[in-house]
N, C-alpha and C positions, 0 to 999 in steps of 0.2 A: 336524341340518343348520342351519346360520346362516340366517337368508331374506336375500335380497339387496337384498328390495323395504324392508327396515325400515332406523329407526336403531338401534343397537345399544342392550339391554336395554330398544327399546320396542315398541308396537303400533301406531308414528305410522309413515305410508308415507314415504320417501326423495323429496324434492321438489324441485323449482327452485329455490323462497323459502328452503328452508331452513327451514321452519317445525317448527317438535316440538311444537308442541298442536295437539291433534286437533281441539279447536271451530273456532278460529283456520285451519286446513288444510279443515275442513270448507265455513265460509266460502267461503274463496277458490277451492274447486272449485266449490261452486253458482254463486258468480259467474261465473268462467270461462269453464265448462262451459254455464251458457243461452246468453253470448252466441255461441260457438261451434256448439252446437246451432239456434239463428236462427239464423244466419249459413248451417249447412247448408240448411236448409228453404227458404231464401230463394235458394239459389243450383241449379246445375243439377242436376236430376233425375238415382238414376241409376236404369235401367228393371232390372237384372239385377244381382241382390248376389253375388257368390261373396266368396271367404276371403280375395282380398288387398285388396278391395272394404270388407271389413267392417274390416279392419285400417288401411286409411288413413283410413276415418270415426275408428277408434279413437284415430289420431293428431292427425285434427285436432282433435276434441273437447278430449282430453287434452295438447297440445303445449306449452301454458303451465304447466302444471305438473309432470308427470313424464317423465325423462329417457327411459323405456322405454314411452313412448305410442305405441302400434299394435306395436310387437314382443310375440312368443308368451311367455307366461312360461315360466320355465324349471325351473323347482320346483310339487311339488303345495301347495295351499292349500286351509287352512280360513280363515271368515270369520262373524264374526258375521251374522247379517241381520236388523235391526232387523222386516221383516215377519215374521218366523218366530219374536218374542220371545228373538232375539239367539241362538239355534243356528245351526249351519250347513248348509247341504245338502253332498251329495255331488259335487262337483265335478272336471269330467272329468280322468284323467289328463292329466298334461303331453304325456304322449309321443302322447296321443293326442287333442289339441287339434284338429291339421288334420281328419283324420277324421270327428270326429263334430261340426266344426262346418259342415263340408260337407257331412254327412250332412241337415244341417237346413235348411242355405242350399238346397239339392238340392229340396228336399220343398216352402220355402216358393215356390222359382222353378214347382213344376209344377204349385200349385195354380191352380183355375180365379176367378183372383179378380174377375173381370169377372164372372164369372155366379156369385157370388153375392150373398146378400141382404146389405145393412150388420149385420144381427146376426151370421149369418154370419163375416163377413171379421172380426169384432171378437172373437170366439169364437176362431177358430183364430188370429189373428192373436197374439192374447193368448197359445193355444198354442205357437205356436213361436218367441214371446218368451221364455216361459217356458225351451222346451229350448236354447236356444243361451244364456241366463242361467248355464242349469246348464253349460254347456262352461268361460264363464268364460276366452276366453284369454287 
């Protein structure tokens, strides 16, 4: 199957700029994307994440540069991950994005994070960073 999110015969993502080098695209999403990320931290709180919650942080992070910022992919995906020495993990079916990314939004909303300790909250926290990385939507 063609992917929708590439240019054709490459591994560069489909962008705003139009860019097709991957350093160059790599760039301009770190720029982007921090001042976008302050931009959230600095602005209002929200107290309760569910899936359309995580999909419009998704948008606005990502709104300057790709067209399908906070929409669900639509195709499964493999991806390098530069921490895993450039393998990929297993990353959730498409069809079952909503699911199991609620299943985590679910678990991080019922934790007690008020009562626990900062190592605590930084351990599991880390935890279900990890599993909702892996849904990937």
């Amino acid at each position: 199957m063609k992917d929708p999110y590439l240019y054709p015969h490459t591994d560069i993502l489909k962008n705003l700029a139009d860019i097709r080098d991957r350093e160059m695209l790599s760039c301009m999403e770190a720029e982007y994307t921090s001042i976008r990320l302050a931009e959230l931290v600095t602005g209002e709180s929200v107290s309760r994440f569910d899936f359309a919650t995580l999909c419009d942080m998704h948008h606005y992070i990502f709104q300057d540069i790709y067209e399908w910022a906070g929409k669900i992919r639509i195709i499964n995906i493999e991806k390098s991950e530069p921490a895993l020495g450039g393998i990929s993990i297993e990353y959730s079916d498409c069809f079952d994005i909503i699911k199991d990314a609620t299943y985590v939004l679910d678990k991080m909303n019922h934790y007690n994070w008020e009562k626990a300790s900062l190592d605590e909250v930084a351990e599991i926290f880390s935890k279900y960073l990890a599993e909702l990385w892996k849904v990937h939507p």
